[in-house]
VEXDREN-2710 file (C-alpha; in Angstrom, 1 decimal):
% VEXDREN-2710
k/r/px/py/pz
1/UNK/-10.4/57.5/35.8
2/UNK/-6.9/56.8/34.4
3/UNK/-3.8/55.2/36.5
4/UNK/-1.4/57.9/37.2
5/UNK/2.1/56.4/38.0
6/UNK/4.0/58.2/40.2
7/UNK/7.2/58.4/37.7
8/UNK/7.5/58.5/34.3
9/UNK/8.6/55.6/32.3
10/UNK/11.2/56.5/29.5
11/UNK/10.3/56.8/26.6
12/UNK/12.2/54.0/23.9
13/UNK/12.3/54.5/20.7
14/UNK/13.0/50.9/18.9
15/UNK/13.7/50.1/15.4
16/UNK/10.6/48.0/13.7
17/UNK/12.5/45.3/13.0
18/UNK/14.2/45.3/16.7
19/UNK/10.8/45.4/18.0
20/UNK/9.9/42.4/15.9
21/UNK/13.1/40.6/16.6
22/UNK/12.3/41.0/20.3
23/UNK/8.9/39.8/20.1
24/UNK/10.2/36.7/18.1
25/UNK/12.5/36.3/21.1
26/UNK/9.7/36.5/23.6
27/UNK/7.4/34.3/22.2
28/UNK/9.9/31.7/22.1
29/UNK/10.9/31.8/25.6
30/UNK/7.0/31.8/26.4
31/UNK/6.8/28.8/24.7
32/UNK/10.0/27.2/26.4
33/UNK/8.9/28.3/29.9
34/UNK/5.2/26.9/28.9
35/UNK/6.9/23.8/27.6
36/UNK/8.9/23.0/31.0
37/UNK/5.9/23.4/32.9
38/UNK/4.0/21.5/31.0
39/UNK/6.4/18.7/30.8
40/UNK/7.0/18.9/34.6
41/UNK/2.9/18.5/35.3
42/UNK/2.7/15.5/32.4
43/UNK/6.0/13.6/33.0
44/UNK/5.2/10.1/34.3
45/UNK/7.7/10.1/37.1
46/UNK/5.8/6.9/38.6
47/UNK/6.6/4.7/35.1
48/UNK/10.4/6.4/35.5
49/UNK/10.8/4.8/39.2
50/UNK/9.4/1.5/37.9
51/UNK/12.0/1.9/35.4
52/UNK/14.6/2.3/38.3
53/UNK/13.6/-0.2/40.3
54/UNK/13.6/-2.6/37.5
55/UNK/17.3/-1.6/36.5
56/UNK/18.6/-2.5/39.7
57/UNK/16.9/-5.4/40.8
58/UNK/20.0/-7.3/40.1
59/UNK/21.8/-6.3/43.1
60/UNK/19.1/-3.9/45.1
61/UNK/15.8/-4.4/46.2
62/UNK/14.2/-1.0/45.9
63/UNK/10.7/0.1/47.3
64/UNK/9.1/3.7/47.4
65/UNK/6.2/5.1/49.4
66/UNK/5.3/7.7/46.9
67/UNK/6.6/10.0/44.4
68/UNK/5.4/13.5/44.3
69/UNK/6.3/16.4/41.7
70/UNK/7.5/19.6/42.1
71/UNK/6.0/22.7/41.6
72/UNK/9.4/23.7/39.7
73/UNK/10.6/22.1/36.5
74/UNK/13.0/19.1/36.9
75/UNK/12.1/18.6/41.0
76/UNK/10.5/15.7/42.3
77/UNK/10.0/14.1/46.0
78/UNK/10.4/10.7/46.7
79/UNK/9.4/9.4/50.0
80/UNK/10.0/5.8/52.3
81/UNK/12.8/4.8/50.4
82/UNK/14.1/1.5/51.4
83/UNK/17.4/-0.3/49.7
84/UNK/18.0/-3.7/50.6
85/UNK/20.9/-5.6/48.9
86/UNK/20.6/-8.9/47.5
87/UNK/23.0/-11.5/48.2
88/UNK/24.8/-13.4/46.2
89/UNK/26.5/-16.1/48.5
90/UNK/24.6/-17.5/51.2
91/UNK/26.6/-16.4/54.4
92/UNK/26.5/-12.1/52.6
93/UNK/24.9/-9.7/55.2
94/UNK/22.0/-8.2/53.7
95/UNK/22.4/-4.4/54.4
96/UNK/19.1/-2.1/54.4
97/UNK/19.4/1.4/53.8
98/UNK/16.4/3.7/54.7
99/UNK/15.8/7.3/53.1
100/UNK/12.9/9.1/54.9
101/UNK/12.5/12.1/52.3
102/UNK/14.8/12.0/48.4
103/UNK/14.5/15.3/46.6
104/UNK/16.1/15.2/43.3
105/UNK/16.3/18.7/41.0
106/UNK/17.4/18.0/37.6
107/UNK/19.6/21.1/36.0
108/UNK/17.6/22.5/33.1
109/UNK/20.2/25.1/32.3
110/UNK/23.5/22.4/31.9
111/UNK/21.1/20.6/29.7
112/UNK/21.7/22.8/26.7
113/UNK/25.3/22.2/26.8
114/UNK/24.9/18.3/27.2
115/UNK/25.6/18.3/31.0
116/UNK/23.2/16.4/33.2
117/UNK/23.5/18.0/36.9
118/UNK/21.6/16.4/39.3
119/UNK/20.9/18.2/42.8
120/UNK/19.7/16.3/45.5
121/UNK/19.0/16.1/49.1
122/UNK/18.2/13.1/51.1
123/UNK/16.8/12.9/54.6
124/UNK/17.8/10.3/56.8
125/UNK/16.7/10.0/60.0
126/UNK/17.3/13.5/61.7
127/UNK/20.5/13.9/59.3
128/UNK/20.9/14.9/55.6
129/UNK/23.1/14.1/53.0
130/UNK/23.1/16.8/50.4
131/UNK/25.4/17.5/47.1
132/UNK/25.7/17.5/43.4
133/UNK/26.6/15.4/40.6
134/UNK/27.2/15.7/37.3
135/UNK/28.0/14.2/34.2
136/UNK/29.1/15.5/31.4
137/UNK/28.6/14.5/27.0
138/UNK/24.8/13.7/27.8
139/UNK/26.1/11.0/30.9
140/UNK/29.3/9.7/28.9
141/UNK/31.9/12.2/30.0
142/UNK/33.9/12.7/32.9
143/UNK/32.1/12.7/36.4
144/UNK/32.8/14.7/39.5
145/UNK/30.7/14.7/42.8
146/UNK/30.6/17.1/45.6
147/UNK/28.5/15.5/48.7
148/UNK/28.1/16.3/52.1
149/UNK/26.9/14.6/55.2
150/UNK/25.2/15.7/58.3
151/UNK/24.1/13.9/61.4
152/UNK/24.1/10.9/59.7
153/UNK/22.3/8.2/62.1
154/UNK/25.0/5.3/61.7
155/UNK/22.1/2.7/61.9
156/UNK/20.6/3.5/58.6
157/UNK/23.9/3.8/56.4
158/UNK/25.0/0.4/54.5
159/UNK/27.9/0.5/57.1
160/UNK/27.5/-3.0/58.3
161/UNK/28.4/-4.2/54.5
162/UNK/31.5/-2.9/55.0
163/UNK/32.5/-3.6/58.7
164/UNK/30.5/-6.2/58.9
165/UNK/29.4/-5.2/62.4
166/UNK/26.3/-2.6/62.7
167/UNK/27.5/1.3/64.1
168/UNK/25.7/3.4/65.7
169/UNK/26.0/7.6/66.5
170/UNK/25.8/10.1/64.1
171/UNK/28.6/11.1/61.1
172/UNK/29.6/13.6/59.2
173/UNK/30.9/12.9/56.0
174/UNK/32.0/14.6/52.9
175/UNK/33.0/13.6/49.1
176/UNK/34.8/15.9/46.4
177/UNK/35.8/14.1/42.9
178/UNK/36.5/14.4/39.6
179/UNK/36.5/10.7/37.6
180/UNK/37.8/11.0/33.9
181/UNK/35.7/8.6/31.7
182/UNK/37.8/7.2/29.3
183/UNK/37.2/4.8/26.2
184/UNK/39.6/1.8/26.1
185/UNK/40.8/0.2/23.1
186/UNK/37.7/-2.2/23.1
187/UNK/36.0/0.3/22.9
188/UNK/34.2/0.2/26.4
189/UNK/34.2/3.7/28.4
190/UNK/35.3/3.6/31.9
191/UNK/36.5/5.4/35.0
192/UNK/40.5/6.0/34.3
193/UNK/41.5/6.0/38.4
194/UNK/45.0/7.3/37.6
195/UNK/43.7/10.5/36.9
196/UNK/41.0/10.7/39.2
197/UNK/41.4/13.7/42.0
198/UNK/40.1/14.5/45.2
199/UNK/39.7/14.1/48.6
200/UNK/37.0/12.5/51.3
201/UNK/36.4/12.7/55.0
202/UNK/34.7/10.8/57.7
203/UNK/34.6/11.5/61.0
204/UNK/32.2/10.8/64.6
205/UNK/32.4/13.7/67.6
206/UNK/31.1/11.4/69.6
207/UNK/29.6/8.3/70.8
208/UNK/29.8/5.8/67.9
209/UNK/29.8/2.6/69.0
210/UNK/30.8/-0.5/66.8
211/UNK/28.7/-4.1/67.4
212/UNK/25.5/-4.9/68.9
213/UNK/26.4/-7.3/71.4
214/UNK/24.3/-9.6/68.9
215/UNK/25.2/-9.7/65.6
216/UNK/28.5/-11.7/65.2
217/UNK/31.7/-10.7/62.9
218/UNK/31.7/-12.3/59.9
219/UNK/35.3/-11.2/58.3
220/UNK/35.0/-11.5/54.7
221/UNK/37.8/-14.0/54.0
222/UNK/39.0/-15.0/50.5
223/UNK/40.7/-18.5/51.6
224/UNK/37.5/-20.8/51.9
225/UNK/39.4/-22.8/54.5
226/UNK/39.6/-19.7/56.5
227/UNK/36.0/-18.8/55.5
228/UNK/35.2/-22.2/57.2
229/UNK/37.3/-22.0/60.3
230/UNK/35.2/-18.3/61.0
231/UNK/31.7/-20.7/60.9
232/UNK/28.9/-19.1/61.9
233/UNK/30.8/-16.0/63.2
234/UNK/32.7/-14.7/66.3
235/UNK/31.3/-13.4/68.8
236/UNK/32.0/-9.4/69.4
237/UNK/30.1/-7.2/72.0
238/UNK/30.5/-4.0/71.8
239/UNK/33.2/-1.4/71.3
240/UNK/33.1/2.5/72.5
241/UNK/34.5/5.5/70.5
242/UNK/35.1/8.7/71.6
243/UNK/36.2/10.3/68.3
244/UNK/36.8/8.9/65.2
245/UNK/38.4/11.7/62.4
246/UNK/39.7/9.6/59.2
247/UNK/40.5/11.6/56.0
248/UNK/42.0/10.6/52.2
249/UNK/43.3/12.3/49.0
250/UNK/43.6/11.3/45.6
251/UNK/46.1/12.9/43.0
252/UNK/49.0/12.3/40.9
253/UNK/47.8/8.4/40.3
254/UNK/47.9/7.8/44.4
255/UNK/45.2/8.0/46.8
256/UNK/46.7/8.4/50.5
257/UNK/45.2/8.0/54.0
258/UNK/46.5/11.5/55.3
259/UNK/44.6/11.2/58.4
260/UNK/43.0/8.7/61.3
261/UNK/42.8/9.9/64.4
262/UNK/40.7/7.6/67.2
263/UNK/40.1/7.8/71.0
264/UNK/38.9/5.1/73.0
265/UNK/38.9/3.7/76.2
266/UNK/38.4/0.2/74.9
267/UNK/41.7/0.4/72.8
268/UNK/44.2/1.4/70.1
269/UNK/43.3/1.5/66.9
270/UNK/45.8/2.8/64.0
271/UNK/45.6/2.4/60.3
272/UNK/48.4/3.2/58.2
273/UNK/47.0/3.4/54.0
274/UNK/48.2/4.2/50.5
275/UNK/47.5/2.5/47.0
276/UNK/49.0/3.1/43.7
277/UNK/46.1/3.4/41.3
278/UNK/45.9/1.9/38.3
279/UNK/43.4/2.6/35.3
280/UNK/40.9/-0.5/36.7
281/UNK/40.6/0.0/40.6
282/UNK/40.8/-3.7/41.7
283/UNK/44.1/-3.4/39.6
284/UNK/45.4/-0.8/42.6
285/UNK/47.9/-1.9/44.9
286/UNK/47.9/-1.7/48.5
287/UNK/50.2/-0.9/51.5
288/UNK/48.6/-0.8/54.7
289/UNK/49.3/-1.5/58.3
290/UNK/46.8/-2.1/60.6
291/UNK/47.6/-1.8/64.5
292/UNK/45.5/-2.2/67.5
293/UNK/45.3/-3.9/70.7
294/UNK/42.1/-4.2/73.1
295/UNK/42.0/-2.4/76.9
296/UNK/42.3/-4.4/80.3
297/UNK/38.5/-2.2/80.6
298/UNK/37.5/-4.2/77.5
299/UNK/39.0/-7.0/78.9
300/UNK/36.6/-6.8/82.2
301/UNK/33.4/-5.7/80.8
302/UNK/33.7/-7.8/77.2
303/UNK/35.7/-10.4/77.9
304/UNK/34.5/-12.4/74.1
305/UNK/35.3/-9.4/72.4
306/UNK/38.7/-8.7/73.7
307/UNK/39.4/-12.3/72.6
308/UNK/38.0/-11.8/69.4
309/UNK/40.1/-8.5/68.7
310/UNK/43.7/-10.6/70.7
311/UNK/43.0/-14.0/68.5
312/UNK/43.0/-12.5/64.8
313/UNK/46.2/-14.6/64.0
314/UNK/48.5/-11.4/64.5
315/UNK/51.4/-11.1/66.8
316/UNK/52.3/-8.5/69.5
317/UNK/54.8/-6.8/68.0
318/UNK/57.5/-4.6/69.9
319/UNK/54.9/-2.0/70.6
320/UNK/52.3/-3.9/72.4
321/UNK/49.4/-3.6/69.3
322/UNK/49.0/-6.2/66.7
323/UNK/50.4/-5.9/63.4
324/UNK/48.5/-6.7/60.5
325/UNK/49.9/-5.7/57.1
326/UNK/48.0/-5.5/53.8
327/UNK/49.6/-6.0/50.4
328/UNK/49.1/-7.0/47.1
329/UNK/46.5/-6.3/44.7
330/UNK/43.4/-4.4/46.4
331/UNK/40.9/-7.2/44.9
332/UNK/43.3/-10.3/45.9
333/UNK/44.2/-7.9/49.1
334/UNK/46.5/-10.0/51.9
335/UNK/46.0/-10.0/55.3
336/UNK/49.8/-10.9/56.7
337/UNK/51.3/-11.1/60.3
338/UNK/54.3/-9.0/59.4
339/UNK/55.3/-6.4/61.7
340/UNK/54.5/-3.4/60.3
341/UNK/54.1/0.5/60.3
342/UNK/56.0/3.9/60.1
343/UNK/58.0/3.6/63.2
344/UNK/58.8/-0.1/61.9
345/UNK/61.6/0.8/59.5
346/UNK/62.4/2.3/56.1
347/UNK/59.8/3.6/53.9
348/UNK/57.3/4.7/56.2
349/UNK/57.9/8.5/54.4
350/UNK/57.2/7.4/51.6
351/UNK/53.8/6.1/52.4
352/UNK/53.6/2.9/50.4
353/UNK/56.1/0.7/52.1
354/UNK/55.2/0.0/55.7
355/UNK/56.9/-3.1/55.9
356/UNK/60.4/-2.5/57.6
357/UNK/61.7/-6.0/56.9
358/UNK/62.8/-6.9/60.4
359/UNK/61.3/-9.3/62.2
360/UNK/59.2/-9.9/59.3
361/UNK/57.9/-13.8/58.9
362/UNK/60.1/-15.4/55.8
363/UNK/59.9/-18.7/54.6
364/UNK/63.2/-20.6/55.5
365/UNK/66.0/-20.7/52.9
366/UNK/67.4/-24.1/53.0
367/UNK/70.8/-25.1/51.2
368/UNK/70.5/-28.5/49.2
369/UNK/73.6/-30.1/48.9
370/UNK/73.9/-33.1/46.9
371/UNK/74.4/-36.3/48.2
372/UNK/77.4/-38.6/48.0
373/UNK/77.3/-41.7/46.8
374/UNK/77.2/-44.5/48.8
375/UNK/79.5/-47.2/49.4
376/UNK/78.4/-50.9/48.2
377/UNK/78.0/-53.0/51.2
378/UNK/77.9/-56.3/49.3
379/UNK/81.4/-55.8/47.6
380/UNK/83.9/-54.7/50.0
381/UNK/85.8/-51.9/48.8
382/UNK/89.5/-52.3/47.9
383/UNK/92.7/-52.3/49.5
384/UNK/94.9/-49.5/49.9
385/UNK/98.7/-50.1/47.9
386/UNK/101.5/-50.1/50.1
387/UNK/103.8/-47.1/49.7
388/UNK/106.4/-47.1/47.7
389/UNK/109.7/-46.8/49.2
390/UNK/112.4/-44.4/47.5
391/UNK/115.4/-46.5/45.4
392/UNK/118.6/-45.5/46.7
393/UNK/121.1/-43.7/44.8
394/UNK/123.9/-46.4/43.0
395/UNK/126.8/-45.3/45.0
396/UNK/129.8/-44.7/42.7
397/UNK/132.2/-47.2/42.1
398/UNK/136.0/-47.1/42.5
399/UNK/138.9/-49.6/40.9
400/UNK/140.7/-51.3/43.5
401/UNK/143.9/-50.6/41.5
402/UNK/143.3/-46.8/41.8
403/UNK/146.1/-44.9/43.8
404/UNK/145.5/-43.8/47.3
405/UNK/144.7/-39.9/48.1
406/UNK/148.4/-38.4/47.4
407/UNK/150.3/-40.9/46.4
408/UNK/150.5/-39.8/42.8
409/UNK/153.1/-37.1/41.9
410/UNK/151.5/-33.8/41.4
411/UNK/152.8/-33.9/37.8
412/UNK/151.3/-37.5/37.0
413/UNK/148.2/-36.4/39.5
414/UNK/146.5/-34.4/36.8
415/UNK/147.1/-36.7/33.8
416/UNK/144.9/-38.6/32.7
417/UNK/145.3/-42.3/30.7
418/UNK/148.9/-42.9/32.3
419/UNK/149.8/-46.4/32.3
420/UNK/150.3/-48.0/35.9
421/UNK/153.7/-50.6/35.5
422/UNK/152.8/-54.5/35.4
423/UNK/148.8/-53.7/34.4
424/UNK/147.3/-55.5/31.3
425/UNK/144.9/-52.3/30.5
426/UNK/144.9/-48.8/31.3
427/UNK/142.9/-47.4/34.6
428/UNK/141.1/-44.6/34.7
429/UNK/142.0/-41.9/35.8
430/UNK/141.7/-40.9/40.1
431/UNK/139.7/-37.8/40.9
432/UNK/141.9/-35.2/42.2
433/UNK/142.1/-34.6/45.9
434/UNK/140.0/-31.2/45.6
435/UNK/137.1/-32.9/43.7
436/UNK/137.0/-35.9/47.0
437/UNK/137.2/-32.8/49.4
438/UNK/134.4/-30.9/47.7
439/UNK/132.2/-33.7/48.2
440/UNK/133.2/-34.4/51.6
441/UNK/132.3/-31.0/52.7
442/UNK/128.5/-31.3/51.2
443/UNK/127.8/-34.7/53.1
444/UNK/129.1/-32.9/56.4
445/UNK/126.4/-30.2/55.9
446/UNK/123.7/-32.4/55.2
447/UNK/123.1/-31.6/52.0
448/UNK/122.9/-34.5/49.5
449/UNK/126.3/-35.2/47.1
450/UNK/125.7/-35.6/43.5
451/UNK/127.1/-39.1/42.3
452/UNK/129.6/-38.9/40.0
453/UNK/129.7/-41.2/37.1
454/UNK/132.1/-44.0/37.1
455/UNK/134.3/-42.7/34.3
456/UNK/134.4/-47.0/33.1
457/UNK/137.1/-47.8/30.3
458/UNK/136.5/-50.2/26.9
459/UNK/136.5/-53.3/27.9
460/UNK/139.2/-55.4/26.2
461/UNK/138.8/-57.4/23.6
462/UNK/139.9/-61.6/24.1
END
């Protein structure tokens, strides 16, 4: 008995050589799809996680329970993955990071146009972290990376390496970025962070919760005598949070801290952040302002860790936190006691300059003045010369034979050379009586009289 379908297919008339095109074209998708599946059933994915693990033994000790395959091409399962880090100086934290469940699905499609997109999903503890990455020119081109967190335990994320205290309560957490790769004149391809773009949150509803009441804080100094001073650690209980909200952006060559928001009944905590990226990261520089102060609760339930968090080397500034303000380089990053922050002066708008300059610590400016020299206390020094007193004027001289004031005629008064009867030689000749009276009415105003020069005749020959 035939099949009767309740509809009627249409009818097609093809071309033969479209028909034969088309089965050329199914046969070779039957092979690709037979291919795929093949490969996905035959592909050692045990020798590849050898491979991994060996790649980053370096820095990570890596163990797997088991790695399962996918029914679908390109998706595999790994499962009990634990990352420990190795250290490399002998007081580093060794930070363990556990993944419960890893699936990884490799884009088939992207790989025809030489883009490797990986999809993954990793379950830790009862949260996931889910996203995508991808790399582009067969894993030599630009990068960019879309991830999301959910109900992250604290415990199990490598947050200790950073803090260097362990955190617990759960966090949500999300990465979008685009890294340029770019190929320097070495010839070496790297990330190019002055074009990078993006932006990345973290945050904590509730009940996070920063120490153990074990584990001491081990600051990662740079300045060994520092390093020294910190020993063995300080000792830090525990701190509460309420809510933590922090959240960043990268563009235009600047990556900014737009957000951070924290409640507490333990204390203040504010962070003020900004760098200036440059092409290598650690090349970045930094502006930051960190201010916080601990609670009079701290103070009564965790007395050591309200000391600990009061004796970082920072002052109380004007508005009761400490100020710590970071500078410089972000891999030679400074730790000063400046007073700091956007309510601290200029250039808090801008977000790079948190420093207001008042109040700031400055090394003291000392003027050098050069010494005199000293006197010789073996040779005794000279004496002073007397002063010179002034030579007085030569006062003029008169002739005893001269004529008194007006006994001369008025006609023989005004000549001069006249012959005086009975004298041997000729006299000279008496200033008239207006000259002597000019003169006399100087001297009786104080003001000196010019002398006159004697008006002195030949002398006579024997």
């Amino acid at each position: 008995m035939a099949l009767k379908l309740p509809f009627n297919l249409p009818h097609i008339n093809l071309h033969p050589r479209v028909r034969k095109l088309l089965r050329i074209v199914g046969l070779v998708l039957f092979g690709l799809i037979t291919f795929v599946f093949a490969l996905q059933l035959s592909f050692p994915y045990k020798r590849a996680k050898d491979k991994l693990i060996e790649a980053a033994a370096d820095k990570y000790e890596i163990t797997v329970g088991s790695v399962d395959r996918g029914i679908m091409p390109g998706r595999v399962y790994f499962k009990a993955v634990t990352i420990r880090t190795r250290p490399t100086k002998p007081d580093e934290v060794v930070t363990t990071f556990y993944i419960e469940k890893l699936e990884i699905d490799l884009g088939l499609l992207p790989l025809i146009g030489g883009k490797i997109s990986v999809d993954f999903d990793a379950k830790i503890g009862p949260g996931h972290l889910a996203g995508n990455v991808a790399v582009g020119k067969f894993g030599k081109g630009d990068i960019s990376a879309d991830i999301t967190g959910t109900a992250l335990p604290a415990a199990n994320l490598p947050i200790r390496a950073f803090l260097g205290l362990p955190m617990t309560g759960k966090i949500e957490a999300s990465v979008d970025l685009t890294l340029p790769m770019e190929k320097s004149k070495l010839g070496k391809t790297s990330i190019n962070w002055q074009r990078a773009s993006g932006a990345f949150s973290l945050a904590c509803p509730s009940g996070c919760t920063f120490g153990d009441g074990k584990t001491k804080l081990k600051p990662l100094l740079k300045n060994s005598r520092q390093q020294a001073m910190v020993g063995e650690g300080i000792d830090f209980g525990k701190v509460d949070l309420d809510t933590l909200v922090a959240k960043a952006s990268i563009k235009r060559g600047k990556l900014t801290l737009d957000r951070f928001d924290t409640k507490s009944k333990d204390g203040e905590l504010h962070i003020d952040y900004a760098m200036t990226l440059e092409k290598e990261f650690g090349d970045s520089m930094v502006a930051g302002c960190l201010r916080f102060k601990g609670s009079d609760d701290l103070l009564r339930r965790e007395p050591k860790t309200h000391a600990a968090i009061s004796t970082t080397g920072a002052e109380l500034r004007g508005d009761g936190l400490f100020h710590i303000r970071l500078t410089d380089r972000f891999k030679d990053m400074k730790r000063l006691n400046q007073d700091c922050g956007p309510n601290s002066g200029s250039g808090a708008s801008s977000g790079e300059n948190f420093n207001s300059g008042i109040g700031t610590e400055r090394r003291p400016n000392l003027t050098v003045h050069p010494e005199e020299p000293k006197p010789n206390p073996t040779a005794p020094p000279p004496p002073a010369p007397p002063p010179t007193e002034p030579v007085p004027a030569t006062p003029p001289t008169h002739d005893a034979a001269a004529p008194a004031e007006g006994s001369a005629t008025a006609g023989s008064a005004g000549s001069a050379g006249s012959a005086v009867p009975g004298a041997s030689e000729p006299l000279p000749a008496a200033p008239s009586g207006r000259g002597i009276r000019h003169n006399a009415e100087k001297n009786e105003t104080g003001a000196p009289a010019a002398a006159e020069p004697p008006n002195e005749a030949t002398p006579p020959s024997p």
